[in-house]
C-alpha positions as CSV (number, residue, x, y, z in Angstrom):
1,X,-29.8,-31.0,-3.9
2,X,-28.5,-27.8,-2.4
3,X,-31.1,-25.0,-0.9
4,X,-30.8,-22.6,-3.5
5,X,-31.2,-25.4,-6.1
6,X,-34.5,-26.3,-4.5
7,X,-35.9,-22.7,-4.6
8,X,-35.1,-22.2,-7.9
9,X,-37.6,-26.1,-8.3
10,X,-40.2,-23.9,-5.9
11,X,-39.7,-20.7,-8.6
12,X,-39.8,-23.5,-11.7
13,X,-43.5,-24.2,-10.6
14,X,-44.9,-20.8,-10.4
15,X,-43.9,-20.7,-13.7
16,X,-45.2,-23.1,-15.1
17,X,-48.6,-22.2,-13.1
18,X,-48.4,-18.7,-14.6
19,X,-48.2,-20.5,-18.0
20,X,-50.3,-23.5,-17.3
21,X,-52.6,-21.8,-19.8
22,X,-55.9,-23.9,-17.8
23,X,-58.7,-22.5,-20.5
24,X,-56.5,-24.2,-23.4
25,X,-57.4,-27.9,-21.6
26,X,-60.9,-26.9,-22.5
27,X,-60.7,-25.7,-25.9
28,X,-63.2,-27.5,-28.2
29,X,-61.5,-28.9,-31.8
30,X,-63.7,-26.4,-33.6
31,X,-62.9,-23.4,-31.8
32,X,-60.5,-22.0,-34.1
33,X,-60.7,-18.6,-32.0
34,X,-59.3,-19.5,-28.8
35,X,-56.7,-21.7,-30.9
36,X,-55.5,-19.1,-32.2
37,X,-54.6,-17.0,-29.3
38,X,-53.2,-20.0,-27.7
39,X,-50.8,-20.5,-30.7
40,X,-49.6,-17.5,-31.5
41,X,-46.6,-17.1,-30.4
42,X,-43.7,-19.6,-29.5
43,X,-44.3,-19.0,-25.5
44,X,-48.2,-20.0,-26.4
45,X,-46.8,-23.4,-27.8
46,X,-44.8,-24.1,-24.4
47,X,-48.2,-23.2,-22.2
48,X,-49.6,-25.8,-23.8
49,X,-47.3,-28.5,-23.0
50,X,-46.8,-26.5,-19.6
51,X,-50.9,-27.3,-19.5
52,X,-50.4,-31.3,-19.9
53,X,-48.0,-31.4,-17.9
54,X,-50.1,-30.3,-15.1
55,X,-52.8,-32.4,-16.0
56,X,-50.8,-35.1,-15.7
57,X,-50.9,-34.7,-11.7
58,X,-55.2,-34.9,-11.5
59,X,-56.2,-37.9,-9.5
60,X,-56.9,-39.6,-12.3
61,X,-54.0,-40.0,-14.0
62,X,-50.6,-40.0,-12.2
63,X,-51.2,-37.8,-9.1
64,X,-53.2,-41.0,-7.4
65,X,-54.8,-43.9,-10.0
66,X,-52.0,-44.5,-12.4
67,X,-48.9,-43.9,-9.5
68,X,-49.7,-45.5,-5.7
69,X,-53.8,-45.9,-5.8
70,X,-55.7,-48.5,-8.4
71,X,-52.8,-49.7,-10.4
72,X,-50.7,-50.7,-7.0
73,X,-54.0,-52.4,-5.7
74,X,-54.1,-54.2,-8.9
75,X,-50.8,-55.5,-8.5
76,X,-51.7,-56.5,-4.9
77,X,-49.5,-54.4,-3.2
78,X,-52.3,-53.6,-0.3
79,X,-54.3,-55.3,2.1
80,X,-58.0,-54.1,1.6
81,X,-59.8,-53.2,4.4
82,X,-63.4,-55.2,5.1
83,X,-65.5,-51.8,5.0
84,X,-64.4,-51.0,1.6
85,X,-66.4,-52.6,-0.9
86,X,-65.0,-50.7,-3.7
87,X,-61.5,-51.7,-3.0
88,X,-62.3,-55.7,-2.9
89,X,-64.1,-56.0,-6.4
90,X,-61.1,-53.8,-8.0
91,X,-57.9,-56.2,-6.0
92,X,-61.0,-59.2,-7.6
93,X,-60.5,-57.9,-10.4
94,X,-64.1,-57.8,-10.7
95,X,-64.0,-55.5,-13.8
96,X,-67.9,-55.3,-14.3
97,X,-68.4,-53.6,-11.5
98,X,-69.7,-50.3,-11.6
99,X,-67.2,-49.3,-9.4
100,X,-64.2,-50.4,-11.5
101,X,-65.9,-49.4,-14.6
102,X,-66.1,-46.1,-13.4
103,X,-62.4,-45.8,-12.4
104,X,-61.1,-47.2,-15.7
105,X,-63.2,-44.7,-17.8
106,X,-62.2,-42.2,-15.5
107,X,-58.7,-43.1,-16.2
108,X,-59.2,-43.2,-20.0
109,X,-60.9,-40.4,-20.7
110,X,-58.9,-37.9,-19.2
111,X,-55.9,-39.7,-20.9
112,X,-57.3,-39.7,-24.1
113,X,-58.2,-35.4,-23.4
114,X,-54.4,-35.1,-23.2
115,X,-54.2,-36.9,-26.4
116,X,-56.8,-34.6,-28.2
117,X,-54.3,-32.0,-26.6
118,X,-51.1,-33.4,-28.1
119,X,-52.3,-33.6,-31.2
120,X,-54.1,-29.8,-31.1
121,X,-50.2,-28.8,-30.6
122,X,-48.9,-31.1,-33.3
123,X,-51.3,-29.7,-35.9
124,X,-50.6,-26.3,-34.9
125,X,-46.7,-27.1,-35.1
126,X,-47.4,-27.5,-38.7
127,X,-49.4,-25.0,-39.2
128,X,-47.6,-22.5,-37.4
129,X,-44.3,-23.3,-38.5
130,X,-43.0,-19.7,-38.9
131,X,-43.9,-19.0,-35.5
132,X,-41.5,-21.3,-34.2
133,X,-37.5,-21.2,-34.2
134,X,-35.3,-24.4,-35.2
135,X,-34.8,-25.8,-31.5
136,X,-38.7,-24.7,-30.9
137,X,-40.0,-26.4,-33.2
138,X,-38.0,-29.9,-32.1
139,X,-39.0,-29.4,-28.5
140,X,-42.2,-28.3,-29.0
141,X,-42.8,-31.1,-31.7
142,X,-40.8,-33.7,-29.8
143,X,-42.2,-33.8,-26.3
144,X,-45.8,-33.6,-27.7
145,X,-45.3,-37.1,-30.5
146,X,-43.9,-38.6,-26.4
147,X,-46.1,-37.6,-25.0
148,X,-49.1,-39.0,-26.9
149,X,-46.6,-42.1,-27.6
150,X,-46.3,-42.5,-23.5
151,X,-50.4,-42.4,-22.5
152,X,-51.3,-44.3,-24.9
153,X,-48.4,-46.8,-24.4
154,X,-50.1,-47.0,-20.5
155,X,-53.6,-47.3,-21.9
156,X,-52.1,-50.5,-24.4
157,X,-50.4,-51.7,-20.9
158,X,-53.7,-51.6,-18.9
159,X,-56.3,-52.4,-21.2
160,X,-54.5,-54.8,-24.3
161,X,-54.1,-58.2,-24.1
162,X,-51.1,-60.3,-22.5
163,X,-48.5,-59.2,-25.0
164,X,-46.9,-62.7,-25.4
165,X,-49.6,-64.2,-25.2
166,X,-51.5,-62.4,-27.7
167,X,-49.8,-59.8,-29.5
168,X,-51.9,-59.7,-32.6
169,X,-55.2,-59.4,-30.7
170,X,-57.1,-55.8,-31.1
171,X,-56.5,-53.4,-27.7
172,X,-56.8,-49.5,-27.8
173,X,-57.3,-46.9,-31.0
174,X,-54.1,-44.8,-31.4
175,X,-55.6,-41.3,-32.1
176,X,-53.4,-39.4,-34.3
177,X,-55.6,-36.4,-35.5
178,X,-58.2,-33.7,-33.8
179,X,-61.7,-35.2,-35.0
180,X,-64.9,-35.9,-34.1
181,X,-64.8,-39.5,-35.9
182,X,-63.8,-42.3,-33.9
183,X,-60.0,-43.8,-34.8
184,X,-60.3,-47.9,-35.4
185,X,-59.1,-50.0,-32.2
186,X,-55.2,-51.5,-33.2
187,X,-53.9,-54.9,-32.5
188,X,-51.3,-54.7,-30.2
189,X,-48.6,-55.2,-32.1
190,X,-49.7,-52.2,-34.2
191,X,-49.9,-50.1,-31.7
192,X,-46.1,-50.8,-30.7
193,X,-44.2,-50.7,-33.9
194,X,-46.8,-48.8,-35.9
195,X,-47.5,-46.2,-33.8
196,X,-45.9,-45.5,-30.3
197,X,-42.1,-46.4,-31.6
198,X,-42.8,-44.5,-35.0
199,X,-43.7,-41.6,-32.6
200,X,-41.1,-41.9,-30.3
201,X,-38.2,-42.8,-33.0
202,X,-39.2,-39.1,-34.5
203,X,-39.7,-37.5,-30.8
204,X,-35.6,-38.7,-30.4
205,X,-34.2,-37.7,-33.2
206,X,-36.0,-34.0,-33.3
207,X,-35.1,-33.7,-29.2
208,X,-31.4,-35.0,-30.2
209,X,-31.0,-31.5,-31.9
210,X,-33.1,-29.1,-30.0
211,X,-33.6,-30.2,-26.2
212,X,-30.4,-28.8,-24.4
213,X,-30.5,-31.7,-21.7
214,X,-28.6,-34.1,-24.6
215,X,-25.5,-31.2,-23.8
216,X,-26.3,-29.2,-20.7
217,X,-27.7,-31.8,-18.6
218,X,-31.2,-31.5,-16.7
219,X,-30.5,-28.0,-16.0
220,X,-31.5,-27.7,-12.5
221,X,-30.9,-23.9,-12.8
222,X,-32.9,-21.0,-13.1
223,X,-33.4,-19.0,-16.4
224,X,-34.9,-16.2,-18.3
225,X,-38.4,-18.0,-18.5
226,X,-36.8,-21.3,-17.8
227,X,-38.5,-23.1,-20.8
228,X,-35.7,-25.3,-21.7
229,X,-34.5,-25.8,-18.1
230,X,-35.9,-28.2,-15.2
231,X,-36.2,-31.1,-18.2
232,X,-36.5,-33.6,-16.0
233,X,-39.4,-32.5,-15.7
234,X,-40.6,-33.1,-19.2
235,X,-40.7,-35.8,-21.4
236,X,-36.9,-35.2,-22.6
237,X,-34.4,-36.4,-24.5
238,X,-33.3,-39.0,-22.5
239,X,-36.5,-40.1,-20.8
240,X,-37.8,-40.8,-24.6
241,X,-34.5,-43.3,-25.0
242,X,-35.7,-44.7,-21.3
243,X,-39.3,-45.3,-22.7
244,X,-38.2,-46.9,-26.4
245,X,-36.4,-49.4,-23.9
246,X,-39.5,-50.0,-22.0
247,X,-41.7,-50.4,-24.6
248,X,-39.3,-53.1,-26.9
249,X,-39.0,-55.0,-23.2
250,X,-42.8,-54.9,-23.2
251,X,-43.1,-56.4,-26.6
252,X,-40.6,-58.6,-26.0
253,X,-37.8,-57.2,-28.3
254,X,-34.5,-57.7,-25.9
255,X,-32.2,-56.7,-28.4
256,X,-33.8,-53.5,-29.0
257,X,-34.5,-53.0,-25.0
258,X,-31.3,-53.7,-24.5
259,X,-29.3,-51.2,-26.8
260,X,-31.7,-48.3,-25.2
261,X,-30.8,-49.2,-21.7
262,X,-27.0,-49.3,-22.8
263,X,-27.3,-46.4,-24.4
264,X,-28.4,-44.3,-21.2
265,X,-26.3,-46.4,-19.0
266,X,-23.3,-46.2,-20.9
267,X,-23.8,-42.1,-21.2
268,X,-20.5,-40.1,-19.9
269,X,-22.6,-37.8,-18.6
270,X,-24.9,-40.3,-16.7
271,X,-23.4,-40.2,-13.1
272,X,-23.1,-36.6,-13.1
273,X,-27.0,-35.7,-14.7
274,X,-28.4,-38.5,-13.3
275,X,-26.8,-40.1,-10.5
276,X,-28.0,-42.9,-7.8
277,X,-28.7,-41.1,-4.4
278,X,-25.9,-41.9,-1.5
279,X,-26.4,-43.4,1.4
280,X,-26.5,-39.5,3.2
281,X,-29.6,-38.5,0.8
282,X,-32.0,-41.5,1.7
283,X,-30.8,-42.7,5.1
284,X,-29.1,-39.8,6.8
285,X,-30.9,-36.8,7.9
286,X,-34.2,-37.7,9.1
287,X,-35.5,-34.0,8.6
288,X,-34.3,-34.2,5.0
289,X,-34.9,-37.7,3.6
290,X,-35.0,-37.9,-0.4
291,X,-37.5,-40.9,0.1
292,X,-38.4,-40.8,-4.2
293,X,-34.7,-41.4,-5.3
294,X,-34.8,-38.2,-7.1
295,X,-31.4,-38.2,-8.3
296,X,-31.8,-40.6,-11.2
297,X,-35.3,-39.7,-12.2
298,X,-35.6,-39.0,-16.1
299,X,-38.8,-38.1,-16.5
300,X,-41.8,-37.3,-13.2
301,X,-44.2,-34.7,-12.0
302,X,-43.7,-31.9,-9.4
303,X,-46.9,-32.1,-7.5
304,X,-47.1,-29.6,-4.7
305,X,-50.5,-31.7,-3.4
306,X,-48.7,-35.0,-2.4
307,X,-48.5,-33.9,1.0
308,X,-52.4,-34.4,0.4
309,X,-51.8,-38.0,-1.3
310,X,-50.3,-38.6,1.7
311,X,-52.8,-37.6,4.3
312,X,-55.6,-39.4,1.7
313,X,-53.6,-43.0,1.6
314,X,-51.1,-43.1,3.8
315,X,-51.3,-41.4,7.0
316,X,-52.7,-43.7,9.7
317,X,-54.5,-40.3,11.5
318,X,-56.4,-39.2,8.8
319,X,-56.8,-42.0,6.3
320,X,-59.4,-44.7,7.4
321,X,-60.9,-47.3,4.8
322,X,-58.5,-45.9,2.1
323,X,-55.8,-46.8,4.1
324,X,-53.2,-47.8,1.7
325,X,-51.6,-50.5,4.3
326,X,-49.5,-53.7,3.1
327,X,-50.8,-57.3,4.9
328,X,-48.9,-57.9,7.9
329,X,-45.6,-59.9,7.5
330,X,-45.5,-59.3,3.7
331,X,-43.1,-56.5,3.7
332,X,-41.0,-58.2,5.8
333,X,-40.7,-61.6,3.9
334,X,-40.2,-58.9,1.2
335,X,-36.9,-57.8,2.6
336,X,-36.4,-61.2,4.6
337,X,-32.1,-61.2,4.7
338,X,-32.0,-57.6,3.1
339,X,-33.1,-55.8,6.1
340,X,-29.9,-53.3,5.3
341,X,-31.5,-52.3,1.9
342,X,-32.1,-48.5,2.2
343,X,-36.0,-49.5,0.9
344,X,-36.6,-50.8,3.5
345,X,-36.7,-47.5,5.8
346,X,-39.8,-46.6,3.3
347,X,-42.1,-48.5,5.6
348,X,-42.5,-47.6,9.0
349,X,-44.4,-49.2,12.2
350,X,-48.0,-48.1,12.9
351,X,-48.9,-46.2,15.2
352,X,-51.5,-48.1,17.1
353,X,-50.5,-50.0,20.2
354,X,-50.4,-54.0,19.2
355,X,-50.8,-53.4,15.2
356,X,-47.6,-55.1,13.5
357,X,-48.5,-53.3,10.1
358,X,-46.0,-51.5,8.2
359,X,-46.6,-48.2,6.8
360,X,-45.6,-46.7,3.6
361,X,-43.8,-43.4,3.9
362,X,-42.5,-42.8,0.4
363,X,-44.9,-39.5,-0.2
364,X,-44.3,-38.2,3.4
365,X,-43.1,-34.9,4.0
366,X,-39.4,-34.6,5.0
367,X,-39.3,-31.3,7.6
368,X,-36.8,-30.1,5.7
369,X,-37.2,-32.0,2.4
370,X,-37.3,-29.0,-0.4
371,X,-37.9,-29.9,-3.4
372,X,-38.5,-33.7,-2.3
373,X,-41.6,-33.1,-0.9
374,X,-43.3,-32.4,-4.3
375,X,-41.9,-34.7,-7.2
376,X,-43.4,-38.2,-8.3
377,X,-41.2,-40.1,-10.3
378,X,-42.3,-41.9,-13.6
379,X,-39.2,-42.9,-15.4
380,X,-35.6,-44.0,-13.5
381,X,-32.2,-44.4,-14.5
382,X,-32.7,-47.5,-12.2
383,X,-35.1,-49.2,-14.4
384,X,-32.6,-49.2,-16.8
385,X,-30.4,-51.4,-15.1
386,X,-32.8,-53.6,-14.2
387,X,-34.1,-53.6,-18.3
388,X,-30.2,-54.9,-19.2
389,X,-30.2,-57.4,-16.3
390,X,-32.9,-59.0,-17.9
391,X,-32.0,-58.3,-21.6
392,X,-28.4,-59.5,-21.4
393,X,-27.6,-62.5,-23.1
394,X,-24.4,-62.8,-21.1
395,X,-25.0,-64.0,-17.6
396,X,-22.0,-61.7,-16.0
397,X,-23.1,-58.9,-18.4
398,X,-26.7,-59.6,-16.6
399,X,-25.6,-60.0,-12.8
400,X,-22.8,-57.1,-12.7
401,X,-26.1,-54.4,-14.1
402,X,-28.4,-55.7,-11.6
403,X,-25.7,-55.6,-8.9
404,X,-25.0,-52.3,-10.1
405,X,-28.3,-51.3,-8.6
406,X,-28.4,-53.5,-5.6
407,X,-25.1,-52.1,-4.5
408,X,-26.6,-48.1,-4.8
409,X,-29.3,-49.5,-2.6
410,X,-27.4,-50.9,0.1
411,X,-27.0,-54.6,-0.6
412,X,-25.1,-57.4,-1.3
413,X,-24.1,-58.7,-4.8
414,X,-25.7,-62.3,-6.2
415,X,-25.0,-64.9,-8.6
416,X,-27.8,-66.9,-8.8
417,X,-32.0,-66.7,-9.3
418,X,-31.9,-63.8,-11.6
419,X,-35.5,-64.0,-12.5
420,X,-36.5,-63.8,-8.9
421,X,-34.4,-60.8,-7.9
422,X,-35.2,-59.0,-11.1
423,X,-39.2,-59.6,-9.7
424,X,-37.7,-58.6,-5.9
425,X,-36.4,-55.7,-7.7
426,X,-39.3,-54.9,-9.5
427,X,-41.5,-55.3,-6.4
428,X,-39.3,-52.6,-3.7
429,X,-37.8,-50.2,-6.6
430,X,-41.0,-49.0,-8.2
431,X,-43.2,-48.2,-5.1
432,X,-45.7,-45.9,-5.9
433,X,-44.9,-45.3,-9.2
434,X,-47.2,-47.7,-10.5
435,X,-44.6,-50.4,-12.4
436,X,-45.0,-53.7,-10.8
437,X,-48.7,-54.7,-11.7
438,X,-47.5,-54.1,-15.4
439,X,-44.1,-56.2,-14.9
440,X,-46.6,-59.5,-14.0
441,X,-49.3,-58.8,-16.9
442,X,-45.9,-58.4,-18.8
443,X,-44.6,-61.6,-17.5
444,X,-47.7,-63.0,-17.9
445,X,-47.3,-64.3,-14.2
446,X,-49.7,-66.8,-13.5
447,X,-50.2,-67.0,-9.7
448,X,-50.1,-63.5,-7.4
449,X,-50.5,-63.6,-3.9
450,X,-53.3,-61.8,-2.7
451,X,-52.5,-58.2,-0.6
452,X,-55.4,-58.9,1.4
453,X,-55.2,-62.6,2.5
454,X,-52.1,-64.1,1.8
455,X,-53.4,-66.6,-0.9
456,X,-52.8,-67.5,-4.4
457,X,-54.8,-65.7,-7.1
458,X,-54.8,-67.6,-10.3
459,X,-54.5,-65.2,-13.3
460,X,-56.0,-65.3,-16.3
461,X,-56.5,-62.7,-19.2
462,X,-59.9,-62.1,-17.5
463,X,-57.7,-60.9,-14.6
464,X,-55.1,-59.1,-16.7
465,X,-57.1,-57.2,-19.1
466,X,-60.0,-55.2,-18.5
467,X,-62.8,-54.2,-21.0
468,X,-62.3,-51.2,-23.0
469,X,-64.7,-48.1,-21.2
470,X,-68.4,-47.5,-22.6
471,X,-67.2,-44.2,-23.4
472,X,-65.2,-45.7,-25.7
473,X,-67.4,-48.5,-27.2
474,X,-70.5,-47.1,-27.2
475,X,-70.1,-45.2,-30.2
476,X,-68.8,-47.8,-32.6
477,X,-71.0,-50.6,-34.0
């Protein structure tokens, strides 16, 4: 991305932090008042998706425990250090603990605020229908039925059952009103078809006619009041075909999966809007390193704290038992023959004399990285690829999409052991952006290899699904 386009990503933000509209996250359902002023006017309706959005980056969602903190230690992706109790009963999946309790309500409750959010703007939608123009209204009413559709399709991902396994057996409540009364916990399957696809089957066809990205593109250009430009920074047209794929792979329906992921990868426009990064854009410049893979993100965050995330996790000066550091020798039987892969310059040797550990670099600052230095990818073109691999019922079909990918990341092409590249894939592609841990509860693998010593972990549902929060539960009878 060009200077002047990064500036106008810097300017995008202030914008959006001008219209963040912060008292609307604390409006109470009853306070019809402050609703009001809040949704009067078009712009008002726009604040308050502006005001999810930056939600969306607190700690507790996807600026650290649902992107390259708890749900990557769930997957094992970490070696624990011995001082940190907290971190050894949550890779145990001890999920009695107080400590792990505490996360996962954490987690949940400042999901389902967002929710209560979403549906505060979908009511007003309605009821403010005059208010609103044509393309308005579908943007406005589009990105909020995602955006409910996409937490609570996590929240059905962390806490429902194994969905082969079990699909029938009751996980989350799918909250589709602003009320005080509690909505009934769903099965699973209910939840998918019922509720998130209905949601985001209405969310595509109202962003198909009003989101400009399905004929201008992401629009990585400044505007008026740039509401209906940046949109890969929003839940989009696009990213809502991205997530009907992931959610049809997560309940198992290939067919369906696989006509979403065709339908982005087979886009004319797709190498143009959303393009793999070269070679130049990951590997070259060491003062300007796009270390996320921003090209081809469809949906993320621009968080201008990751530096912080960073320094927290990551960085061997400041970070001490939350040292977010891989178990020696697994990264590199990770990339063992595929040292060329341009993944692999994510990790990086520590710094201390005689310590063979690998450190992850994918949030550090590039000198000169722009724009780079601030977004956290949620949804990738790549994914897709990988989502047809394993959907295609044609083994060529299958091989040439995951080559597709291999090939954009600096390897070789293969022929044989799809399953365990697709995992490989799964495993180097998604790194801190919180994937893989769902891809084995998915998969319903039965055997994980501990971060923290090297040893087989026998999974079980116990292991795979946690109990709902008492914030949730303690209300019903």
């Amino acid at each position: 991305i060009e200077m002047k386009i990064m500036n106008k990503w810097l300017l995008f933000l202030l914008v959006v932090v001008l219209e963040g509209c912060n008292n609307w996250l604390d409006v109470k359902p009853a306070d019809r008042v402050n609703e009001d002023k809040v949704f009067n006017s078009e712009k008002g309706f726009h604040s308050a998706l502006n005001g999810i959005y930056i939600e969306l980056i607190k700690p507790e969602l996807y600026g650290v425990s649902m992107s390259c903190e708890m749900i990557e230690l769930l997957a094992q992706r970490y070696k624990v250090a011995e001082t940190n109790k907290n971190y050894q009963v949550l890779t145990d999946f001890k999920y009695t603990e107080d400590y792990v309790k505490g996360r996962l309500q954490l987690t949940w409750d400042a999901v389902y605020k967002l929710i209560l959010n979403c549906n505060m703007i979908l009511e007003n939608a309605e009821r403010q229908r005059n208010i609103l123009s044509d393309p308005g209204y579908a943007v406005v009413r589009g990105e909020a039925l995602a955006l409910r559709a996409f937490l609570h399709f996590d929240m059905l991902r962390l806490f429902g059952p194994v969905y082969s396994e079990k699909p029938s057996d009751t996980a989350i409540p799918y909250v589709e009103k602003v009320s005080v009364s509690t909505s009934d916990v769903l099965p699973a399957d209910t939840v998918v078809y019922g509720r998130i696809l209905r949601d985001l089957k209405e969310a595509e066809s109202l962003l198909l006619t009003g989101d400009p990205v399905v004929t201008e593109g992401p629009k990585l250009e400044e505007d008026t009041d740039n509401t209906y430009t940046f949109r890969s920074l929003r839940l989009n047209y696009f990213a809502v075909l991205a997530l009907e794929a992931r959610v049809y792979l997560y309940a198992g329906d290939k067919k369906n999966a696989l006509e979403y992921a065709r339908m982005l990868i087979g886009h004319p426009e797709r190498e143009n809007w959303f393009p793999f990064n070269t070679y130049t854009e990951i590997m070259g410049n060491e003062k300007n390193r796009d270390r996320v893979f921003s090209s081809d993100m469809l949906f993320g965050l621009f968080n201008t704290e990751r530096s912080d995330i960073y320094k927290d996790y990551f960085d061997q000066e400041n970070a001490s038992a939350s040292l977010l550091v891989p178990r020696v020798g697994a990264i590199e039987t990770l990339f063992a023959g595929e040292e060329a892969d341009y993944r692999y310059s994510l990790w990086q040797p520590s710094l201390v004399p005689g310590d063979k550990s690998l450190l992850c670099y994918r949030f550090k600052r590039s000198e000169e990285g722009g724009v780079y230095n601030n977004l956290m990818p949620l949804i990738r073109m790549s994914e897709m690829f990988l989502i047809a691999a394993e959907c295609s019922e044609n083994e060529e079909d299958a091989y040439g999409y995951l080559n597709t990918l291999r090939s954009h990341r600096g390897l070789f092409k293969v022929s044989d052991k799809l399953e365990h590249h697709l995992e490989q894939e799964y495993n180097k592609e998604f790194l801190c952006e919180g994937q893989l841990f769902f891809y084995y509860k998915r998969k319903n693998v039965k055997n994980l290899v501990s971060g923290t010593t090297g040893k087989n972990i026998e999974m079980s549902a116990a292991a795979y699904v946690p109990l709902l929060p008492e914030s949730e539960t303690k209300y019903r009878n």
